[in-house]
C-alpha positions in Angstrom: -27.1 -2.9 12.4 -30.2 -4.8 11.7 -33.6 -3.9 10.2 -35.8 -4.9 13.2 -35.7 -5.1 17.1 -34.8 -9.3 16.8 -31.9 -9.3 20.1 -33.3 -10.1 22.8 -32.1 -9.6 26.9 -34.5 -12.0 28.8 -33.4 -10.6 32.9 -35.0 -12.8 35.7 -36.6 -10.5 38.3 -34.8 -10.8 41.7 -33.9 -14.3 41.0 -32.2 -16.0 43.7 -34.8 -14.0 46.3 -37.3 -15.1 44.0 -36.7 -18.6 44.2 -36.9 -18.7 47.7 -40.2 -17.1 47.6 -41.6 -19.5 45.1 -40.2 -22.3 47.5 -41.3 -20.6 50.6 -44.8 -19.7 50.6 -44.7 -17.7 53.9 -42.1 -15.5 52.6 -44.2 -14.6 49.6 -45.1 -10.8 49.4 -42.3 -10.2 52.3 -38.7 -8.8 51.8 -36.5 -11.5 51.4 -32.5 -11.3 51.4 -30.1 -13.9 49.4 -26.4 -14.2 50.2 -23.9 -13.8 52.9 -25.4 -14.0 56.4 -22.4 -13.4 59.2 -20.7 -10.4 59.9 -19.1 -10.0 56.9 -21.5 -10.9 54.6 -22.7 -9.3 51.5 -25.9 -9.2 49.8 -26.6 -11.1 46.6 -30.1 -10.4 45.6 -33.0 -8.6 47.6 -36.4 -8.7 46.4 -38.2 -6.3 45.8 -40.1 -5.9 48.6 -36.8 -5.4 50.8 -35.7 -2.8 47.9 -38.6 -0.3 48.6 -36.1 -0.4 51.9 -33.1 0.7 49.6 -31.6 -2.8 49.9 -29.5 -3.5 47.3 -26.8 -6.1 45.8 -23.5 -5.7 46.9 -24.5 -3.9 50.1 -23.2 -5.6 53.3 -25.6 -7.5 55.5 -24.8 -5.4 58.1 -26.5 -2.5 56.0 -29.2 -4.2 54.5 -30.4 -5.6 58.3 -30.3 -1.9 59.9 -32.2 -0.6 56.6 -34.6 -3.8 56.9 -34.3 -5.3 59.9 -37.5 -7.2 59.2 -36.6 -9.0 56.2 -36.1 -12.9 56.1 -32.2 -13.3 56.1 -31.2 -16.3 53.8 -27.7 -18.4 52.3 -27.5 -19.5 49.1 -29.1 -22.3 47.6 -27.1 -22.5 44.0 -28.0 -26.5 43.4 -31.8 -25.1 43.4 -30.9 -21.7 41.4 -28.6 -23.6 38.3 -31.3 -26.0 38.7 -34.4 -23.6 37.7 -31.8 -21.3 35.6 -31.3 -24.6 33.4 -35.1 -25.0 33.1 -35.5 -20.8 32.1 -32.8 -21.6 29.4 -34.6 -24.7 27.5 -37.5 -22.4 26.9 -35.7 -19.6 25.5 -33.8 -22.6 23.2 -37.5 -23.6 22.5 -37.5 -20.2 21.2 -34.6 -20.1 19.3 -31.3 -22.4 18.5 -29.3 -19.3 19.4 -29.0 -18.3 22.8 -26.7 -16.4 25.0 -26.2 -16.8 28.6 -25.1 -14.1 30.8 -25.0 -15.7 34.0 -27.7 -18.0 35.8 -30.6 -14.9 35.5 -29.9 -13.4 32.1 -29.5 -14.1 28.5 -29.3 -12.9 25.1 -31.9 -14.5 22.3 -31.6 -14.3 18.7 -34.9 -14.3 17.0 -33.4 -13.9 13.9 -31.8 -17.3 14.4 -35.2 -18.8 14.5 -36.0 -17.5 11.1 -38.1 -14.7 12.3 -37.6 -11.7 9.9 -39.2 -8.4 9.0 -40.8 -8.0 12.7 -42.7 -5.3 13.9 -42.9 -3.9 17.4 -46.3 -5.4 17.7 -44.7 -9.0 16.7 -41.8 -8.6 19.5 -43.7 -7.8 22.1 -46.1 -11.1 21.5 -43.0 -13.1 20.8 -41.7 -11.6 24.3 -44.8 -12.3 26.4 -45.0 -16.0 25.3 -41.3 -16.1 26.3 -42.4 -14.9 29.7 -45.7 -17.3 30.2 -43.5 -20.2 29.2 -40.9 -19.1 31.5 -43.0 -18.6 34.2 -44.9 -22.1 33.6 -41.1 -23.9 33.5 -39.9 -22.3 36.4 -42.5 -22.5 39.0 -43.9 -19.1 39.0 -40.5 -16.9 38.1 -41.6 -13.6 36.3 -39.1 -12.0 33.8 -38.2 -8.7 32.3 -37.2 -8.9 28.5 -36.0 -5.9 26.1 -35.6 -6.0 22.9 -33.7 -3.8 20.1 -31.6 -3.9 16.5 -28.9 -4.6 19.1 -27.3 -6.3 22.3 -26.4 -2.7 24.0 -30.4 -1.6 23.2 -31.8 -4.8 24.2 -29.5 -5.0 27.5 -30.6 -1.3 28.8 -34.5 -1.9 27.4 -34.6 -5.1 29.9 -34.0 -3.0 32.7 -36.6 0.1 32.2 -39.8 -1.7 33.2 -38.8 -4.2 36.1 -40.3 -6.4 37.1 -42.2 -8.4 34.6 -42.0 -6.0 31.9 -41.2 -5.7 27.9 -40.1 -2.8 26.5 -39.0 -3.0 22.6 -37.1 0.0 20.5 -38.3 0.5 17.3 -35.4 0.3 14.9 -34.2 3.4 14.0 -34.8 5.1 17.2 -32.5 3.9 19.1 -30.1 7.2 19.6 -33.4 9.2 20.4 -33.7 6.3 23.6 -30.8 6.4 24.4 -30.6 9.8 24.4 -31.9 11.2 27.8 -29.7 8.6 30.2 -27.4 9.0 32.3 -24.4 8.4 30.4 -23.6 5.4 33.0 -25.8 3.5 30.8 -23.4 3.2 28.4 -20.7 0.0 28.9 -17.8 1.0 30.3 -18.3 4.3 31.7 -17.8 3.9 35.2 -17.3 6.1 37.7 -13.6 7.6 36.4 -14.6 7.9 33.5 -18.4 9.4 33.9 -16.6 12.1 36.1 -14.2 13.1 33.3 -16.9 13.1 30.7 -18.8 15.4 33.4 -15.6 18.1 33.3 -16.5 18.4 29.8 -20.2 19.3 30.2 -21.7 15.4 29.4 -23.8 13.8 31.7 -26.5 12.3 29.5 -26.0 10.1 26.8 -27.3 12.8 24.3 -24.3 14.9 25.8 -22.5 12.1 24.8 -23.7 12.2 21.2 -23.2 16.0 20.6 -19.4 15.1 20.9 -16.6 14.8 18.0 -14.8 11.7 18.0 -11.3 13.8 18.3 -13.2 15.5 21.2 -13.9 12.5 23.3 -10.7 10.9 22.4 -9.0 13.8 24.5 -11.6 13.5 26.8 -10.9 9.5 27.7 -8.2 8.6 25.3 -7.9 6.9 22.1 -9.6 3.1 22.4 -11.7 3.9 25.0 -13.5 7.0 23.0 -13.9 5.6 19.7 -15.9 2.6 21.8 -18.2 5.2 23.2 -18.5 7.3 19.9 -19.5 4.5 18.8 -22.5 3.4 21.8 -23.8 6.3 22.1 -25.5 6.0 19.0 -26.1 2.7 19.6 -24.0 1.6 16.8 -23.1 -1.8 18.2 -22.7 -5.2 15.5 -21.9 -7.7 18.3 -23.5 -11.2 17.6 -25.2 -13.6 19.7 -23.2 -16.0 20.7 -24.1 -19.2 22.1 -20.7 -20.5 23.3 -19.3 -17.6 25.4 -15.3 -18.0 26.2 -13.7 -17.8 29.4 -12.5 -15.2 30.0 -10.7 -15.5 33.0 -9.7 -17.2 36.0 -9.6 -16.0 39.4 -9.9 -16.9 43.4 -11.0 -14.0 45.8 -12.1 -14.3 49.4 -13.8 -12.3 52.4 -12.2 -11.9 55.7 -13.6 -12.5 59.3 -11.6 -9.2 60.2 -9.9 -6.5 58.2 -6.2 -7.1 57.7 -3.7 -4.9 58.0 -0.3 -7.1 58.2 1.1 -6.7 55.0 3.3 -10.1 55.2 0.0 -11.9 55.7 -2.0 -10.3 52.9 1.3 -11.6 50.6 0.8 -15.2 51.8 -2.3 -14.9 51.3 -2.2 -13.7 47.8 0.7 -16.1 46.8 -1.8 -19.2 47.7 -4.1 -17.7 45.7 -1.9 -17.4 42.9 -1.4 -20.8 43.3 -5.0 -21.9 43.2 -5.3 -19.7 40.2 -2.6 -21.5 38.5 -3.9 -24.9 39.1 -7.4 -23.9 37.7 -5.7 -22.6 34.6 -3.3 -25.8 34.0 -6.5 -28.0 34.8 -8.5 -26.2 31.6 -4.8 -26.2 29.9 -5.0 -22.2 29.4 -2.6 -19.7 30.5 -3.0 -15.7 30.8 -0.9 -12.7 30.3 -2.8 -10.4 32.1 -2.4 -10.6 36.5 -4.8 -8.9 38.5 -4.9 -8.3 42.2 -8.7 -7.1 43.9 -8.8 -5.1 47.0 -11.9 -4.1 48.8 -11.2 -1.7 52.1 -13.0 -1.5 55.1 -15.2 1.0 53.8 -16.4 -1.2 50.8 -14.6 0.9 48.3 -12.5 -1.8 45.7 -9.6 -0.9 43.6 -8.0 -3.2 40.9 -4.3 -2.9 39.7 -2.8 -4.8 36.9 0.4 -5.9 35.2 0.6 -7.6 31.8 3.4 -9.9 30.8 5.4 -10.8 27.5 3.8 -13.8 27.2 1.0 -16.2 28.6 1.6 -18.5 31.4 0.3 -20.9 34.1 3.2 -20.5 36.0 2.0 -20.5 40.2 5.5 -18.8 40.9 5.3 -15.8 38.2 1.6 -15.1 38.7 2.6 -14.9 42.8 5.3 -12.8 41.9 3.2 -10.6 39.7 0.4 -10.4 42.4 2.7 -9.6 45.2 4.3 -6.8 43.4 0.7 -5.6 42.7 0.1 -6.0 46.2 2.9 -4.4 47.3 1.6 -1.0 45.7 -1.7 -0.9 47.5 -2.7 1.4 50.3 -3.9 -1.3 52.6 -4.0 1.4 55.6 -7.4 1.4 57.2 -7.5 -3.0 56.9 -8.7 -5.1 53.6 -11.8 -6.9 53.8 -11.3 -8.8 50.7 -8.5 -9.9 48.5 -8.4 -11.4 45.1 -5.9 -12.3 42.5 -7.0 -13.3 38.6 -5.4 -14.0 35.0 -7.4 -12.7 32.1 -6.1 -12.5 28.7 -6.5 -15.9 28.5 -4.7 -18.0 25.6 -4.3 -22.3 25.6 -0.8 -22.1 24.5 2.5 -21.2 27.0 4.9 -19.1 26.6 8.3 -19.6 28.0 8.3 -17.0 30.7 9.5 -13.5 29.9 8.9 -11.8 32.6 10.9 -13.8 35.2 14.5 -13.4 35.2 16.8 -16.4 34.8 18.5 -15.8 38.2 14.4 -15.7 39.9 13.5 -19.1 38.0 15.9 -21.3 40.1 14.8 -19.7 43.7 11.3 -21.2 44.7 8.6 -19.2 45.6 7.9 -19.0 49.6 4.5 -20.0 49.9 3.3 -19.6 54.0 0.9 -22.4 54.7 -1.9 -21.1 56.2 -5.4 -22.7 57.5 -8.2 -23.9 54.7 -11.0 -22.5 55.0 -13.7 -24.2 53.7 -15.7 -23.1 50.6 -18.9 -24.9 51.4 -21.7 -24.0 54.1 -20.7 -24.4 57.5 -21.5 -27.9 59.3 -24.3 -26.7 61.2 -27.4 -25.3 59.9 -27.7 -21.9 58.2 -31.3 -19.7 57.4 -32.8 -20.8 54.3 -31.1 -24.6 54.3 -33.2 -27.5 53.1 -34.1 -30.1 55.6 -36.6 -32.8 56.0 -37.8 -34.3 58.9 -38.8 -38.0 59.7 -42.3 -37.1 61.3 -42.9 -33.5 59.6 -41.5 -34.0 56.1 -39.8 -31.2 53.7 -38.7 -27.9 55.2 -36.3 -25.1 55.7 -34.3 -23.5 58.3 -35.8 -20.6 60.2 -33.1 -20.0 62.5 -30.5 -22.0 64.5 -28.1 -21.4 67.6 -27.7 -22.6 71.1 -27.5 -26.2 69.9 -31.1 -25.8 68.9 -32.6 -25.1 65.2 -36.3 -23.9 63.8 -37.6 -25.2 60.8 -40.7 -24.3 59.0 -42.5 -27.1 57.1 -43.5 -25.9 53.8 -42.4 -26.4 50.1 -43.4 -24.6 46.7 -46.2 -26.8 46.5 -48.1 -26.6 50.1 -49.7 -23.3 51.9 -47.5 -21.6 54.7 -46.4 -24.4 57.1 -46.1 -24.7 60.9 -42.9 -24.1 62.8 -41.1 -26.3 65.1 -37.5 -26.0 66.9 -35.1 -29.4 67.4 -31.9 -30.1 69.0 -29.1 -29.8 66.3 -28.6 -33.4 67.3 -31.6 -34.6 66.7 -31.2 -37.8 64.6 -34.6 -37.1 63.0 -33.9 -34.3 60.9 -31.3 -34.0 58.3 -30.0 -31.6 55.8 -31.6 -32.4 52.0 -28.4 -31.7 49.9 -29.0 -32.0 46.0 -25.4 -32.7 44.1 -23.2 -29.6 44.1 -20.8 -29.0 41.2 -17.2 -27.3 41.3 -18.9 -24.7 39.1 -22.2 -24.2 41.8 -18.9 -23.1 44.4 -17.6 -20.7 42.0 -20.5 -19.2 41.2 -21.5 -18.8 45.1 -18.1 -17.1 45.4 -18.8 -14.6 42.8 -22.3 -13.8 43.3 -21.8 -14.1 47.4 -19.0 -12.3 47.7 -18.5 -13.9 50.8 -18.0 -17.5 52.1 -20.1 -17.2 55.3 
């Protein structure tokens, strides 16, 4: 453990929503709503305006619109978001030559990296509000939480406590006496299972947690998984920064237009995916032993099942085969909404198969051909999209349908703009489209949720 609170968790406030407000200026100080628009559609990010509403991430569209009907109901724009995320990043590498990112909004920061030692809480919390001013001055306006502690777990939970635009650092040394009164949630890896066992035994707090013997918690949640938590509740966690996070693993999931039911068709559907997984893992030459299938049900609850094998592979036809038995053993009664299939326990070395006997390795694997469906944003326009106009210059879509679409004409840098309404034909406006990457998609995919 170190001697001073030198980790730090920079978290961008409400980032995607807040980059459409920074870029939006009539949206500013309104609730705004990032991610999937349709039917199916889940939420990505709300701001926080639209959460005094009790909008939340993951929370269908559906939802979100009947809680806040009035909100501004916007797609993704990840070209703009990895854009300004890549701006955040330099300044926090200004900072210090070790930085880890998270995902797009959040990273770790080493200060001790930067040769900063013996630092009081008075130091941090200077250090930590130029980080914010120059993050804010990089990005256009963004504000940023940041917590800091002796560790990554401390640091992590501190970022969270005085949202938004807030630093909170934990003295070293105290960091069992914070973490004491939480929920016990707080803690990595205590989900919802787990929290409930833990609550059999009388522990609901994280102070609970820490009155606990190791032998008692190890009956409580088994052997690996309670020497973890022993271990976190006290905050006792020596994981480095580490600038050059590994993959970890590889995986293709999608959204429905309808709930399915038909089991055949949830099969094909998971042995293409299988394939697609394989062909992402032999592109990056890495193979996996562990295959996992995701289900989410109608009613938004998801369940995960998983099957390790002997050996890695990046074999399409044993990770279909492993998927489809996985598949095979979910309750899809009631329709699935979403289905995905991954390989974790990633290695870049193959195995000959162990798992497949020799009799299975000379049948192919049946894979039913079904329609693509596209990954990128539908050929018309969607709420939120870029355009420019010949005549009216930069703006975004307000709405569209009925072969017509309304744009407001505004950017970050002009006041609230007027609003006018074209024919979707009309050959002076067009779609401003910055360069989108293979890794933009996946991203979408996983933050989305959704590909509507």
């Amino acid at each position: 453990m170190r001697n001073d609170p030198s980790i730090l968790h920079v978290d961008l406030d409400a980032f995607f929503a807040a980059v459409e407000q920074r870029d939006k200026p009539s949206l500013r100080g309104k609730p705004v709503v990032v991610g999937g628009i349709g039917l199916r559609g889940v939420v990505s990010t709300a701001s926080y305006e639209a959460r005094r509403y009790g909008v939340r991430s993951a929370m269908s569209t559906a939802e979100a619109r009947s809680r806040c009907p009035h909100a501004a109901y916007l797609g993704t724009r990840f070209e703009v978001y990895r854009a300004t995320s890549q701006a955040v990043m330099a300044q926090m590498r200004a900072l210090s030559p070790l930085v880890e990112p998270l995902s797009l909004d959040e990273a770790f920061v080493d200060l001790a990296a930067a040769g900063l030692s013996n630092l009081t809480v008075d130091d941090v919390e200077a250090i930590s509000n130029d980080l914010k001013a120059a993050i804010k001055e990089a990005s256009g306006g963004l504000t940023a939480s940041v917590g800091a502690g002796t560790s990554k777990l401390v640091a992590k939970i501190a970022s969270d406590l005085d949202k938004p635009d807030g630093v909170v650092v934990v003295p070293a040394g105290t960091e069992a006496e914070f973490l004491a009164p939480m929920q016990v949630t707080v803690i990595p890896g205590v989900g919802p299972a787990t929290a409930q066992r833990l609550s059999m035994a009388g522990v609901r707090t994280v102070g609970d947690l820490q009155q606990l013997d190791l032998d008692e918690l190890v009956r409580q949640v088994g052997s690996a998984h309670g020497s973890s938590l022993y271990r976190l509740a006290t905050a006792s966690d020596d994981r480095a920064v580490v600038s050059d996070r590994e993959t970890k693993s590889v995986s293709v999931e999608d959204t429905f237009e309808t709930d399915i039911i038909d089991r055949s068709l949830l099969s094909a559907i998971g042995d293409r995916m299988a394939h697609r997984v394989a062909e992402r893992l032999q592109k990056a030459q890495l193979s996996g032993r562990t295959v996992t299938v995701k289900t989410r049900m109608h009613d938004f609850t998801t369940h995960t099942r998983s099957s390790t094998l002997a050996g890695p592979t990046d074999d399409p036809r044993v990770i279909a085969r492993v998927a489809r038995r996985l598949l095979e053993d979910s309750d899809i009664s009631g329709g699935i909404r979403l289905l995905g299939v991954g390989v974790s326990s990633l290695a870049d070395w193959i195995q000959d198969d162990l798992f497949t006997e020799s009799e299975d390795e000379e049948l192919p694997v049946e894979v039913v051909e079904l329609p693509e469906r596209s990954r990128d944003r539908p050929a018309g326009y969607y709420p939120g999209q870029d355009v420019v106009h010949t005549q009216y210059g930069e703006g975004w879509v307000w709405g569209s349908g009925r072969g017509r679409v309304t744009v407001r004409f505004e950017t970050a840098q002009t006041p609230p703009g007027p609003v006018r309404t074209f024919a979707v034909t009309d050959p002076e406006l067009t779609k401003r489209v910055l360069h989108v990457t293979e890794d933009d998609k996946l991203a979408e995919t996983s933050q989305d949720g959704t590909n509507e």
